[in-house]
PQR file of N, CA, C, O and H, with PARSE charges and radii, in Angstrom:
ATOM      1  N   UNK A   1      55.719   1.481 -19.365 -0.4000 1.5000
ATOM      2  CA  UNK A   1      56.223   2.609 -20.123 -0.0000 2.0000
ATOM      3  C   UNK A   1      57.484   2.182 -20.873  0.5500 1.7000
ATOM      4  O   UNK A   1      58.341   1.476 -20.342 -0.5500 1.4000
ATOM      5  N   UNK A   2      57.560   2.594 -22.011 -0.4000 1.5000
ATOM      6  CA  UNK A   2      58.716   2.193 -23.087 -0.0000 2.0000
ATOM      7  C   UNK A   2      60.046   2.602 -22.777  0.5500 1.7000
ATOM      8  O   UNK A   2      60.318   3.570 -23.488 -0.5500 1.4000
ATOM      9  H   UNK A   2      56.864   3.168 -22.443  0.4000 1.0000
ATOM     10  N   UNK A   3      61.116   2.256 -21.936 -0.4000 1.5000
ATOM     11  CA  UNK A   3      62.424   2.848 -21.873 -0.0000 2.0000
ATOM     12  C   UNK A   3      62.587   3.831 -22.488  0.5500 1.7000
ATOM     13  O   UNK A   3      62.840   4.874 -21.885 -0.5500 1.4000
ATOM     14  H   UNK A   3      60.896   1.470 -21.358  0.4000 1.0000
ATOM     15  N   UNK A   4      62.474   3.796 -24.193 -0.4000 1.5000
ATOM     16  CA  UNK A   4      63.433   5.114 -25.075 -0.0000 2.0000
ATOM     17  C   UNK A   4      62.175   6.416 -24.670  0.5500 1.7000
ATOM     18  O   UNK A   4      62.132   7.476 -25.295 -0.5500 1.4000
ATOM     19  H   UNK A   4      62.269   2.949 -24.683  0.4000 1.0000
ATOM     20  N   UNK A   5      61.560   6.196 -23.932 -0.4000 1.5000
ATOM     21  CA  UNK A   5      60.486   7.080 -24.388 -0.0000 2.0000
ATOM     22  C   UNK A   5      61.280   8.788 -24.422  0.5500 1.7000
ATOM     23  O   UNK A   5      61.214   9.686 -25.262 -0.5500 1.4000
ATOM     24  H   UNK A   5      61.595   5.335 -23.424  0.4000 1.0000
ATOM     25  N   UNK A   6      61.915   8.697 -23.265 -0.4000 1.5000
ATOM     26  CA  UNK A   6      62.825   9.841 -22.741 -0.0000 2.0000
ATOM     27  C   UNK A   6      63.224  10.682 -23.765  0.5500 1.7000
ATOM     28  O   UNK A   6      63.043  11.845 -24.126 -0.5500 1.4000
ATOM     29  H   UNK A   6      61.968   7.968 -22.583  0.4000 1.0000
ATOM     30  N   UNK A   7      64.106   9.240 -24.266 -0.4000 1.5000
ATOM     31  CA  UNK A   7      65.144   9.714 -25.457 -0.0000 2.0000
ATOM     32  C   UNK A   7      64.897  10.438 -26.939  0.5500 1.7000
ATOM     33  O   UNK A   7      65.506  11.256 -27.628 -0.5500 1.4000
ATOM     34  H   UNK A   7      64.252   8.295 -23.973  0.4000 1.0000
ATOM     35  N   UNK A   8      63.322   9.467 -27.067 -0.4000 1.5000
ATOM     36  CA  UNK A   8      62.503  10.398 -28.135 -0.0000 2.0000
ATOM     37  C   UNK A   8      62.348  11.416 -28.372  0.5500 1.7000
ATOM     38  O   UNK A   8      62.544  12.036 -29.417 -0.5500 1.4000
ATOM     39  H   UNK A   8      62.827   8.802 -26.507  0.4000 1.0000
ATOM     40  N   UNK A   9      61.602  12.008 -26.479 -0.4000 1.5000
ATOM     41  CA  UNK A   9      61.110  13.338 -26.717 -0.0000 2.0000
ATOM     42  C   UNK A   9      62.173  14.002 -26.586  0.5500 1.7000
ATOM     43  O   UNK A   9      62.125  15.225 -26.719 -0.5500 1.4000
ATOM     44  H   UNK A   9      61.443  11.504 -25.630  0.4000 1.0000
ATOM     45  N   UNK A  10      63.368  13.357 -26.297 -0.4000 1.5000
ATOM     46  CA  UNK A  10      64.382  14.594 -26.082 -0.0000 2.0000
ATOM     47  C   UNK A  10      65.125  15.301 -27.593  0.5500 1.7000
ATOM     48  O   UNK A  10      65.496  16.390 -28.031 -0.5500 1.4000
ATOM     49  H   UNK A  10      63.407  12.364 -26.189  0.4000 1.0000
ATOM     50  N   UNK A  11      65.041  13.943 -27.972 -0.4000 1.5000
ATOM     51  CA  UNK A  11      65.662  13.838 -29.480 -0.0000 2.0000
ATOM     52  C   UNK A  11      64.413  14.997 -30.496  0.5500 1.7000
ATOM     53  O   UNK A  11      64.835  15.639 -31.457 -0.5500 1.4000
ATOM     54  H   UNK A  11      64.740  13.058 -27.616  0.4000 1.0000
ATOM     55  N   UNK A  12      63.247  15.053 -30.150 -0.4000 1.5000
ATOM     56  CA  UNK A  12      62.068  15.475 -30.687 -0.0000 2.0000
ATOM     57  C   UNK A  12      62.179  17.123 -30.428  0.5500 1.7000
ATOM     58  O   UNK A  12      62.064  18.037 -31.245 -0.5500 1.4000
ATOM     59  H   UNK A  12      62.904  14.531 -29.369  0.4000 1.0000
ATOM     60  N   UNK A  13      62.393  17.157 -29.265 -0.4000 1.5000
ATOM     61  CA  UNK A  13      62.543  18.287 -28.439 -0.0000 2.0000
ATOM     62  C   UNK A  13      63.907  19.138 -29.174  0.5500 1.7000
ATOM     63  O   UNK A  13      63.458  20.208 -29.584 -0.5500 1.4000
ATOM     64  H   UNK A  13      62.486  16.415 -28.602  0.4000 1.0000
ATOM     65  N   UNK A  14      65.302  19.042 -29.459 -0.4000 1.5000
ATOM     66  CA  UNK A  14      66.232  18.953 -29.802 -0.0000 2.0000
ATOM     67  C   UNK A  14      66.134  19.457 -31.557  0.5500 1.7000
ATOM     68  O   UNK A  14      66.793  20.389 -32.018 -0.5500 1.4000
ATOM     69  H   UNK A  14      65.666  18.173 -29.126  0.4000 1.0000
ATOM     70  N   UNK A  15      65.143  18.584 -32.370 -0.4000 1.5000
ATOM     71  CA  UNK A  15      64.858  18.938 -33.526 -0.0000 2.0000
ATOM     72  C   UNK A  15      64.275  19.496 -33.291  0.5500 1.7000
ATOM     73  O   UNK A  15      64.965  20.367 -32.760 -0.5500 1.4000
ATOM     74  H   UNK A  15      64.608  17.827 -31.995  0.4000 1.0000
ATOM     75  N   UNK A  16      62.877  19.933 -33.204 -0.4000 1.5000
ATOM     76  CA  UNK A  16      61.544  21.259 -33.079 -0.0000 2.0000
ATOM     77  C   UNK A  16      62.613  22.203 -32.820  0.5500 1.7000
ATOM     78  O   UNK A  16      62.961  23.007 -33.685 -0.5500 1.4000
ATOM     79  H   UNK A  16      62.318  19.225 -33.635  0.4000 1.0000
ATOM     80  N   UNK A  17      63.057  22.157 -31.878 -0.4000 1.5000
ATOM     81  CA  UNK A  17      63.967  23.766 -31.790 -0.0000 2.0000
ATOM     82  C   UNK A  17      64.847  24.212 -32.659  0.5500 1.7000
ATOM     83  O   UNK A  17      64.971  25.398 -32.963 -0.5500 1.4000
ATOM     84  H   UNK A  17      62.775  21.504 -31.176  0.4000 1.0000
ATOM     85  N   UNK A  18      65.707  22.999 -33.243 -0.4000 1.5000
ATOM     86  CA  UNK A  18      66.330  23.635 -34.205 -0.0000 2.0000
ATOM     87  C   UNK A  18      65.770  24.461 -35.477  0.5500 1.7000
ATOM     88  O   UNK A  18      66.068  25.609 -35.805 -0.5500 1.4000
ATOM     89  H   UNK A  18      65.607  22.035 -32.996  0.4000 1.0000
ATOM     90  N   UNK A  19      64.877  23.564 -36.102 -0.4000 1.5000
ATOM     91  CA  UNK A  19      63.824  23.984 -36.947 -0.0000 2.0000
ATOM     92  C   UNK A  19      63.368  25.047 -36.569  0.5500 1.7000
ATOM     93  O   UNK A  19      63.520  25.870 -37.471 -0.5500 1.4000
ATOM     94  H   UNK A  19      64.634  22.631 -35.836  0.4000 1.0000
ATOM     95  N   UNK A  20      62.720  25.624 -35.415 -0.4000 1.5000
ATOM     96  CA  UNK A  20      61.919  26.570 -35.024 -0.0000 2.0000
ATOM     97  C   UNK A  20      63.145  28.115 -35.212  0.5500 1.7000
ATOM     98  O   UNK A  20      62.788  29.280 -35.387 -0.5500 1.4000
ATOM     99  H   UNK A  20      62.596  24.956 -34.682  0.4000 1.0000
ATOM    100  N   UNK A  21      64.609  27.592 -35.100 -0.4000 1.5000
ATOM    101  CA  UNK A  21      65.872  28.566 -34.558 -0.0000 2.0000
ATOM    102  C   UNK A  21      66.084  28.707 -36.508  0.5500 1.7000
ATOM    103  O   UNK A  21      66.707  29.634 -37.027 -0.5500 1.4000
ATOM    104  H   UNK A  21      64.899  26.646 -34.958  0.4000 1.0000
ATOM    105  N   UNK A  22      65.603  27.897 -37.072 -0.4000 1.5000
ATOM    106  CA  UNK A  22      66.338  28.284 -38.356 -0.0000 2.0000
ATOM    107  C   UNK A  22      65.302  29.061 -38.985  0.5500 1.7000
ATOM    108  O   UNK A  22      65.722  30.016 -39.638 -0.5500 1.4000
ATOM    109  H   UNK A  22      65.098  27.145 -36.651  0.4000 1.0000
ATOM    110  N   UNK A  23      63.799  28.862 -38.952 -0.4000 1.5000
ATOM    111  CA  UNK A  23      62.687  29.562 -39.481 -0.0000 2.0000
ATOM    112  C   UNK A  23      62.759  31.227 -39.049  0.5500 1.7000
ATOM    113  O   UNK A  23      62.483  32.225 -39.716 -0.5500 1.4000
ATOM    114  H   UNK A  23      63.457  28.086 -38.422  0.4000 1.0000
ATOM    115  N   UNK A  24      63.255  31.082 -37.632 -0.4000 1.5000
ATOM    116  CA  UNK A  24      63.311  32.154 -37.442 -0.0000 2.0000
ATOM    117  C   UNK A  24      64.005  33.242 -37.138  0.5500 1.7000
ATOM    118  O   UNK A  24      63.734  34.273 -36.523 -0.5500 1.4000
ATOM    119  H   UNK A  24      63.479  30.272 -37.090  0.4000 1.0000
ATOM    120  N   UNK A  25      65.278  32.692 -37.861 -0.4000 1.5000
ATOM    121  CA  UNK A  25      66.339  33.551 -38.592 -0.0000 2.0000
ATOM    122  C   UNK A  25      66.491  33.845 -39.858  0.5500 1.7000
ATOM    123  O   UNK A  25      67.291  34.637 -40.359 -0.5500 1.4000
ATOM    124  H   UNK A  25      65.499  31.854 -38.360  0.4000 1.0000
ATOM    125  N   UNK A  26      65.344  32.886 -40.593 -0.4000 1.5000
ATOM    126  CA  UNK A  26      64.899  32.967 -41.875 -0.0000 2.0000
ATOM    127  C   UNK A  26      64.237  34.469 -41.886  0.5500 1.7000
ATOM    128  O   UNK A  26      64.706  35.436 -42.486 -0.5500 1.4000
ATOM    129  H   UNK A  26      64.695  32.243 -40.187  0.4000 1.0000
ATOM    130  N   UNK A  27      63.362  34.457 -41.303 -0.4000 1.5000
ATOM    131  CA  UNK A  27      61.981  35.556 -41.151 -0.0000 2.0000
ATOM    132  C   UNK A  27      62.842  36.854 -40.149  0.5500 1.7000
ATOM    133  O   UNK A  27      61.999  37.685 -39.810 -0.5500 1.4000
ATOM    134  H   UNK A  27      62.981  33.671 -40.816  0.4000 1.0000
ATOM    135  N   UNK A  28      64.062  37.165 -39.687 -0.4000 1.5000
ATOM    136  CA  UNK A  28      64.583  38.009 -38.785 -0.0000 2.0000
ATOM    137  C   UNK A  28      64.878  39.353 -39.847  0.5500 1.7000
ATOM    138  O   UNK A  28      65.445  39.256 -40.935 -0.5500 1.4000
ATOM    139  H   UNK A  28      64.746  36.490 -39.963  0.4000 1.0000
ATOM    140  N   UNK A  29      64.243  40.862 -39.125 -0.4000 1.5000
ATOM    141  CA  UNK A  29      64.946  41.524 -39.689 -0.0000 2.0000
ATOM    142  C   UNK A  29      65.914  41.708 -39.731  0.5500 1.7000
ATOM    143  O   UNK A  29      66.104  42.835 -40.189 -0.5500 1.4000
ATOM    144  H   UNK A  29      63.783  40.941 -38.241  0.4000 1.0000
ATOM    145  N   UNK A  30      66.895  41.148 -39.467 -0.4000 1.5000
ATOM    146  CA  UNK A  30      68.766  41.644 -38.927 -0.0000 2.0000
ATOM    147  C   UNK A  30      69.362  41.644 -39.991  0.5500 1.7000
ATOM    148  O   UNK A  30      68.725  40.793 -40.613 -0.5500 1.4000
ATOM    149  H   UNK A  30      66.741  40.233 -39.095  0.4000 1.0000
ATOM    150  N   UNK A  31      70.319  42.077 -40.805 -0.4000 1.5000
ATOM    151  CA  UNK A  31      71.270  41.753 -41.577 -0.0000 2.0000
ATOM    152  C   UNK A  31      71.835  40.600 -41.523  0.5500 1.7000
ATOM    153  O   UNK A  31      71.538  39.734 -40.701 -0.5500 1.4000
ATOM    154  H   UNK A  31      70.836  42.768 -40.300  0.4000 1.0000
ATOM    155  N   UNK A  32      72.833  40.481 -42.532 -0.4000 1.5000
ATOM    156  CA  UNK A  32      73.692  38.674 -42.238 -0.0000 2.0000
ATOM    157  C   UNK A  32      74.311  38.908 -41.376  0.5500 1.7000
ATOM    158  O   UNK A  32      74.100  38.408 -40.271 -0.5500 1.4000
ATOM    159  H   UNK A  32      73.074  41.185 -43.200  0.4000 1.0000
ATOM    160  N   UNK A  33      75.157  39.647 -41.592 -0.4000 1.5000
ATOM    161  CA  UNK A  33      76.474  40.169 -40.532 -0.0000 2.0000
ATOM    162  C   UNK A  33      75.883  39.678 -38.846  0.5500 1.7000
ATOM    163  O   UNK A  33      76.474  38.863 -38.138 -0.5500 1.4000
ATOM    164  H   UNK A  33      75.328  40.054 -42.490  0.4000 1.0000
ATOM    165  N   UNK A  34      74.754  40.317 -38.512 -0.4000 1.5000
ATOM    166  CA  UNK A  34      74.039  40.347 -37.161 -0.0000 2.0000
ATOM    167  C   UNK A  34      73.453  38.964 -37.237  0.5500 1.7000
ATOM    168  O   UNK A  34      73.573  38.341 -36.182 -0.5500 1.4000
ATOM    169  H   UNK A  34      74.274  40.979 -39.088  0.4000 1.0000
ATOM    170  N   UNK A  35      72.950  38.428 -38.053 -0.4000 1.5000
ATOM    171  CA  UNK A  35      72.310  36.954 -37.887 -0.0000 2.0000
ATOM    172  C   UNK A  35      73.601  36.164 -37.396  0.5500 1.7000
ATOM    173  O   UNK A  35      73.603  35.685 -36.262 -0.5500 1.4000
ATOM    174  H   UNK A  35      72.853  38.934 -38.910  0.4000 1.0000
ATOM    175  N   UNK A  36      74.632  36.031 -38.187 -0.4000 1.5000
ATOM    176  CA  UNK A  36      75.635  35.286 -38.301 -0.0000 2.0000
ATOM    177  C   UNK A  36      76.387  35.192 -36.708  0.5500 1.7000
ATOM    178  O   UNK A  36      76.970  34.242 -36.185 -0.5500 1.4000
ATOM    179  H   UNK A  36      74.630  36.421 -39.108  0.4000 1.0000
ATOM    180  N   UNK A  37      76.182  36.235 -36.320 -0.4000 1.5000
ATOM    181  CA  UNK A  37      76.728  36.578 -35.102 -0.0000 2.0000
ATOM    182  C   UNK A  37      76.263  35.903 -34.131  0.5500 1.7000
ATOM    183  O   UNK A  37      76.848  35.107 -33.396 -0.5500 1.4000
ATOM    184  H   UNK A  37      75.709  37.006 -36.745  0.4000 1.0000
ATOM    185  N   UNK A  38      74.653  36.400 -34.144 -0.4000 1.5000
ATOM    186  CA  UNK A  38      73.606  35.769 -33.427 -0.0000 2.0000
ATOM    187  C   UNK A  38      74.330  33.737 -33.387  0.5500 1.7000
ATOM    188  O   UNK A  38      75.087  32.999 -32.756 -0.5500 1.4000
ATOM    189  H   UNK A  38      74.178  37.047 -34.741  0.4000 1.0000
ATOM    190  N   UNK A  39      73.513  33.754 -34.400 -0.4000 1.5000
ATOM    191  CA  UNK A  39      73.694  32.062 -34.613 -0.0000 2.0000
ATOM    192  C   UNK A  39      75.136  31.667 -34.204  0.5500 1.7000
ATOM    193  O   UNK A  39      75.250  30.534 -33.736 -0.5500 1.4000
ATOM    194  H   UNK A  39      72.899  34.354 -34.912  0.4000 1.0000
ATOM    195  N   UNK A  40      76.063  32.293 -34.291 -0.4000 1.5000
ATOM    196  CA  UNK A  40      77.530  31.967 -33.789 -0.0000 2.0000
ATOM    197  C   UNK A  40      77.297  32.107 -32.434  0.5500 1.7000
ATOM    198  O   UNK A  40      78.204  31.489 -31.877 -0.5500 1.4000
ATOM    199  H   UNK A  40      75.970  33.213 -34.672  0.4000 1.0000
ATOM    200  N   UNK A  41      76.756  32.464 -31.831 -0.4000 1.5000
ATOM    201  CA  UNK A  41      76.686  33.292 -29.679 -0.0000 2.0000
ATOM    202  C   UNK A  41      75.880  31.519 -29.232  0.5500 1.7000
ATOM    203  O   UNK A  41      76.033  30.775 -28.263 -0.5500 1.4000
ATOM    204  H   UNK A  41      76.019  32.966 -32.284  0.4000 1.0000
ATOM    205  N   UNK A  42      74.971  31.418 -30.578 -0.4000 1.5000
ATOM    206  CA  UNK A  42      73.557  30.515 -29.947 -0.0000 2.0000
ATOM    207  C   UNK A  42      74.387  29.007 -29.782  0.5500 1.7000
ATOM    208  O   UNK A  42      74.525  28.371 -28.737 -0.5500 1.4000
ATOM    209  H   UNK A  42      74.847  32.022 -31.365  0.4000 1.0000
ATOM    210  N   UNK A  43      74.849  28.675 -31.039 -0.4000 1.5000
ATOM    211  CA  UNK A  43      75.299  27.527 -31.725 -0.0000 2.0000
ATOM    212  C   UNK A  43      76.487  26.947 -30.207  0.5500 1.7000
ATOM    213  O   UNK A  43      76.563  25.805 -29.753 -0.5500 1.4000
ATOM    214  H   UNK A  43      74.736  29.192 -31.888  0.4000 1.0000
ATOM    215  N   UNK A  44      77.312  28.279 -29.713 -0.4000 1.5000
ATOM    216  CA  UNK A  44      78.129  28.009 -28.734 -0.0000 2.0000
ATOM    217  C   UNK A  44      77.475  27.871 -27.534  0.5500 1.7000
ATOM    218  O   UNK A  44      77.976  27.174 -26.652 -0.5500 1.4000
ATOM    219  H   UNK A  44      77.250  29.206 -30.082  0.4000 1.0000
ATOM    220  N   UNK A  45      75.970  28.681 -27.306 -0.4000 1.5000
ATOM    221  CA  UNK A  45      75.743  27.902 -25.827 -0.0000 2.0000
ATOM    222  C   UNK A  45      74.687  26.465 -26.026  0.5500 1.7000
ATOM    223  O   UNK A  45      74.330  25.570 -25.260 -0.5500 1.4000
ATOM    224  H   UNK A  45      75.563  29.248 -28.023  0.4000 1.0000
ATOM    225  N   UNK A  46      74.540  26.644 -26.832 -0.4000 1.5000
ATOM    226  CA  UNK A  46      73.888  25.345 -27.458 -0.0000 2.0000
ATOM    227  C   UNK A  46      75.196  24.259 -27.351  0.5500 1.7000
ATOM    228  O   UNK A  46      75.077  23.525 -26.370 -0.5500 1.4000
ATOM    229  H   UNK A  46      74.830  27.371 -27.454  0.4000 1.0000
ATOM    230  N   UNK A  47      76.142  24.064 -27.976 -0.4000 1.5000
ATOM    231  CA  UNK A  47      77.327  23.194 -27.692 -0.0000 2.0000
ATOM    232  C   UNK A  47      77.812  23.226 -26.079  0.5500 1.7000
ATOM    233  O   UNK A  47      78.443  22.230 -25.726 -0.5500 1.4000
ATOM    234  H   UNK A  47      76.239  24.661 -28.772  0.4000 1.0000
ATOM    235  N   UNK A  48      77.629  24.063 -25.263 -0.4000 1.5000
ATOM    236  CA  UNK A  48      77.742  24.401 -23.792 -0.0000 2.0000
ATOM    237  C   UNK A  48      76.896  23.299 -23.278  0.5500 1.7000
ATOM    238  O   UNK A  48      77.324  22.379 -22.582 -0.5500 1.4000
ATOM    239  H   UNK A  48      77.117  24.872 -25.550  0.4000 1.0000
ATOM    240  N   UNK A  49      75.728  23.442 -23.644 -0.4000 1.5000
ATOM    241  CA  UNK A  49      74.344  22.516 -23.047 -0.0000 2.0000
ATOM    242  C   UNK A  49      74.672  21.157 -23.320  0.5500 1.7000
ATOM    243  O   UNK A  49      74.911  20.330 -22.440 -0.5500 1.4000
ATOM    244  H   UNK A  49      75.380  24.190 -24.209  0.4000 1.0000
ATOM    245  N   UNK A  50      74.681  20.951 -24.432 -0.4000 1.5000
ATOM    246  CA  UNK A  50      75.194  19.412 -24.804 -0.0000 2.0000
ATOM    247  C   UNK A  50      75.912  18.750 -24.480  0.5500 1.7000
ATOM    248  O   UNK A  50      75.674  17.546 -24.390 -0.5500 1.4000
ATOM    249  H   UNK A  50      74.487  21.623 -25.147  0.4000 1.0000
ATOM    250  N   UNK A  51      77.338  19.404 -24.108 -0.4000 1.5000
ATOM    251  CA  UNK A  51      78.389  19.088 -23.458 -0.0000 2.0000
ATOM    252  C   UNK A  51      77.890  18.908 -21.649  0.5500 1.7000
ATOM    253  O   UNK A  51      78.429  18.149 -20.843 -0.5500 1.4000
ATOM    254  H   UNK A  51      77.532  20.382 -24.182  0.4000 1.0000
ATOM    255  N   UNK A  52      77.021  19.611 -21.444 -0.4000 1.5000
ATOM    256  CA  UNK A  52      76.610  19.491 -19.895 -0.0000 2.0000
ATOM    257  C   UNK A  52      75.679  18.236 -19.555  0.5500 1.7000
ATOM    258  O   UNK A  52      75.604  17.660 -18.470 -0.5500 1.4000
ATOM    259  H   UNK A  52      76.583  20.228 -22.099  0.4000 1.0000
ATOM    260  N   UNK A  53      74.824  17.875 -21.014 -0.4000 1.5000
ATOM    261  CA  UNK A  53      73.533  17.221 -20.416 -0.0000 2.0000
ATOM    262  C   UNK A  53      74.518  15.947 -21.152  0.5500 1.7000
ATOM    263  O   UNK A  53      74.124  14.884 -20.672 -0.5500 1.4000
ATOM    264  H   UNK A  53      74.885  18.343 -21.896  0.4000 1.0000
ATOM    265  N   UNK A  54      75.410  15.755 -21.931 -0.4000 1.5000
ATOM    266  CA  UNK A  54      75.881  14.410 -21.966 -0.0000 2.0000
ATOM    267  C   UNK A  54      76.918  14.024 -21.152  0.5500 1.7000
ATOM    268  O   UNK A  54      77.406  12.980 -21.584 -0.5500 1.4000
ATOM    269  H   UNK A  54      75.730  16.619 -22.321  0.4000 1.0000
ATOM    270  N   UNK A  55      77.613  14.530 -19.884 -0.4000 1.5000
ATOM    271  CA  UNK A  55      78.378  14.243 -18.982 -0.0000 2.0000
ATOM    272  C   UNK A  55      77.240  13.901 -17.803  0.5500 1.7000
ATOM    273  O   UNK A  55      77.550  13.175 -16.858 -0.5500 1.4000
ATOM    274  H   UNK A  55      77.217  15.379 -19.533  0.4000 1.0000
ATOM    275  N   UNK A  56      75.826  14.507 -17.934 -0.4000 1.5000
ATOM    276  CA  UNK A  56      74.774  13.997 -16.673 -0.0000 2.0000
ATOM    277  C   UNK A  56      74.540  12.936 -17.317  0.5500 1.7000
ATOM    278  O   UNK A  56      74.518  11.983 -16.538 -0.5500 1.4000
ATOM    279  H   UNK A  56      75.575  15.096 -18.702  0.4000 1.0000
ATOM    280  N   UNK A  57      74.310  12.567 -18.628 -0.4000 1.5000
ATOM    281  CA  UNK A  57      73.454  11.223 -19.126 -0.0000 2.0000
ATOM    282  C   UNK A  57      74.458  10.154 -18.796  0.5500 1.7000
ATOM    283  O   UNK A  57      74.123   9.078 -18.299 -0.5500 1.4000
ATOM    284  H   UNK A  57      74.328  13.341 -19.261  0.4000 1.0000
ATOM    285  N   UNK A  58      75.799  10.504 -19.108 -0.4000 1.5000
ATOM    286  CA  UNK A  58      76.957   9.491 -19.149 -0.0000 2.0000
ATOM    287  C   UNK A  58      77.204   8.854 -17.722  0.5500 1.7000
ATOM    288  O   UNK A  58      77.565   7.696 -17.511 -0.5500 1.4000
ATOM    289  H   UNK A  58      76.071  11.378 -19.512  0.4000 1.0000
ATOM    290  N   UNK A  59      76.854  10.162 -16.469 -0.4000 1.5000
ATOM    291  CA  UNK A  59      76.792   9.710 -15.280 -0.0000 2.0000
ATOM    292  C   UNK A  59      75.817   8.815 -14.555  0.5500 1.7000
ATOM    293  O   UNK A  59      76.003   8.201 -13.504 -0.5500 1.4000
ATOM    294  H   UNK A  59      76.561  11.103 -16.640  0.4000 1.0000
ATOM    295  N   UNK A  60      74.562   8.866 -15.446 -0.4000 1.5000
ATOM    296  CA  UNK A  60      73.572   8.398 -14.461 -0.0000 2.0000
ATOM    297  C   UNK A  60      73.803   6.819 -15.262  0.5500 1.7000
ATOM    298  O   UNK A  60      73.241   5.769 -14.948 -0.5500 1.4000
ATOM    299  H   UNK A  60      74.411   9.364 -16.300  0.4000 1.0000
ATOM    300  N   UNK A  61      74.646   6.996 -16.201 -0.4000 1.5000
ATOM    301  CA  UNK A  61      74.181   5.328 -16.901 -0.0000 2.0000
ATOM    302  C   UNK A  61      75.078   4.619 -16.195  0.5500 1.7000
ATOM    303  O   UNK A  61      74.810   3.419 -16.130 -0.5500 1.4000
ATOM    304  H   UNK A  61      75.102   7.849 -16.456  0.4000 1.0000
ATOM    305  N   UNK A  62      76.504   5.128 -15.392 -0.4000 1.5000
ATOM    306  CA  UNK A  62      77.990   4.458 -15.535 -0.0000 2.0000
ATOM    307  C   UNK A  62      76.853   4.065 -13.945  0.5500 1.7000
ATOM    308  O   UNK A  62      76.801   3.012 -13.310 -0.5500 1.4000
ATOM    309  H   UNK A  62      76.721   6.103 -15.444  0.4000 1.0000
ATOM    310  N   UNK A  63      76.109   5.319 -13.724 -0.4000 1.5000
ATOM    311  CA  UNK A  63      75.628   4.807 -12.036 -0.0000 2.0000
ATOM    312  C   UNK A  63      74.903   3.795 -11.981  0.5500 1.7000
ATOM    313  O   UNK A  63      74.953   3.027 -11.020 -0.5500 1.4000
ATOM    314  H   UNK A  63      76.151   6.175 -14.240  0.4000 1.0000
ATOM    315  N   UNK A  64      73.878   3.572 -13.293 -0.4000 1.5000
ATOM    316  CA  UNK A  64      73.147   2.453 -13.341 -0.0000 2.0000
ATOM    317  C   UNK A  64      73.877   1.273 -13.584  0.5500 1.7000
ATOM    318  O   UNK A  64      73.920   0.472 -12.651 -0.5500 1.4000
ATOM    319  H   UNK A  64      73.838   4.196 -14.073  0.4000 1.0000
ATOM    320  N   UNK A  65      74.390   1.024 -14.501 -0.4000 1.5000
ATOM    321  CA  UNK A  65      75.380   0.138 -14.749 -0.0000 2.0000
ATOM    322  C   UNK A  65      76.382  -0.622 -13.434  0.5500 1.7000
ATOM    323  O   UNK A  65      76.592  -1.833 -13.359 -0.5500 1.4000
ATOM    324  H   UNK A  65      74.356   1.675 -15.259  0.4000 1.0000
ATOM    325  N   UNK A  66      76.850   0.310 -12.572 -0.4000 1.5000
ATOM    326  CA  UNK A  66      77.232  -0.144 -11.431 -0.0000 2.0000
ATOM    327  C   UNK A  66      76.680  -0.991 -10.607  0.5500 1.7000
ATOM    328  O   UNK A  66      77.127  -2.044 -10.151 -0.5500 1.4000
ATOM    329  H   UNK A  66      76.680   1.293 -12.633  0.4000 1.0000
ATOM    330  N   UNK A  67      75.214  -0.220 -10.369 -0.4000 1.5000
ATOM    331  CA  UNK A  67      74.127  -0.449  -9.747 -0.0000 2.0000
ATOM    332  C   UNK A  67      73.575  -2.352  -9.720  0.5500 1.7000
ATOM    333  O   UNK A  67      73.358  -3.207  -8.861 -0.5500 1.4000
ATOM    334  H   UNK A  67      74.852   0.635 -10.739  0.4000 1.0000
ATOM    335  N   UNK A  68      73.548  -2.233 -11.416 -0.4000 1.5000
ATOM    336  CA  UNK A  68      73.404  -4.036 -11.910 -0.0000 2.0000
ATOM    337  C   UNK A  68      74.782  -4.721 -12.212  0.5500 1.7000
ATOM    338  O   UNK A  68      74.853  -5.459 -13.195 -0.5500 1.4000
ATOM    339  H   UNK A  68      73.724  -1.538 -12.113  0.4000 1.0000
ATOM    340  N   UNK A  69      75.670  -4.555 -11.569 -0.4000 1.5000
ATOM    341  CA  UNK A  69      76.867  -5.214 -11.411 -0.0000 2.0000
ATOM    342  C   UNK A  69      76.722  -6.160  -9.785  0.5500 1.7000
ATOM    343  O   UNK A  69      76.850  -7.326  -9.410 -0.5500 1.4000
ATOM    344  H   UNK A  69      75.612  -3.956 -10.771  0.4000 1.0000
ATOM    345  N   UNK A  70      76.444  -5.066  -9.297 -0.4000 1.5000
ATOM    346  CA  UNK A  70      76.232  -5.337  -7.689 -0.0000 2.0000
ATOM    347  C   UNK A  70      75.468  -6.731  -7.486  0.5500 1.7000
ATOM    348  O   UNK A  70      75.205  -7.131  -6.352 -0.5500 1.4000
ATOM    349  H   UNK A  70      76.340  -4.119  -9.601  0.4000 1.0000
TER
END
């Protein structure tokens, strides 16, 4: 199995949603005012997540890395 494979689908995973989050604020009945809002609430737990899953990625590598020091 290919190492990046992970990283692909995550990276894959990561775009589809965005795309999928912009189409369908495209197509939303809400006003701007309420979209804007929306996308401001999302955008911040979205930056929440990122900030969470790159302090786990950063951990498991410093662990691997240790790991082949040994």
């Amino acid at each position: 199995m290919n190492k990046d494979s992970g990283a692909g689908f995550f990276t894959g995973l990561i775009v589809g949603a965005l795309a999928g989050l912009v189409v369908g604020f495209m197509y939303a009945p809400r006003s701007g005012a309420e979209t804007r809002q929306i996308v401001k609430e999302k955008a911040s737990t979205l930056k929440d997540g990122a900030s969470s899953m790159a302090g786990k990625v950063k951990d498991v590598v410093q662990g691997r890395a240790a790991r082949e020091e040994e």
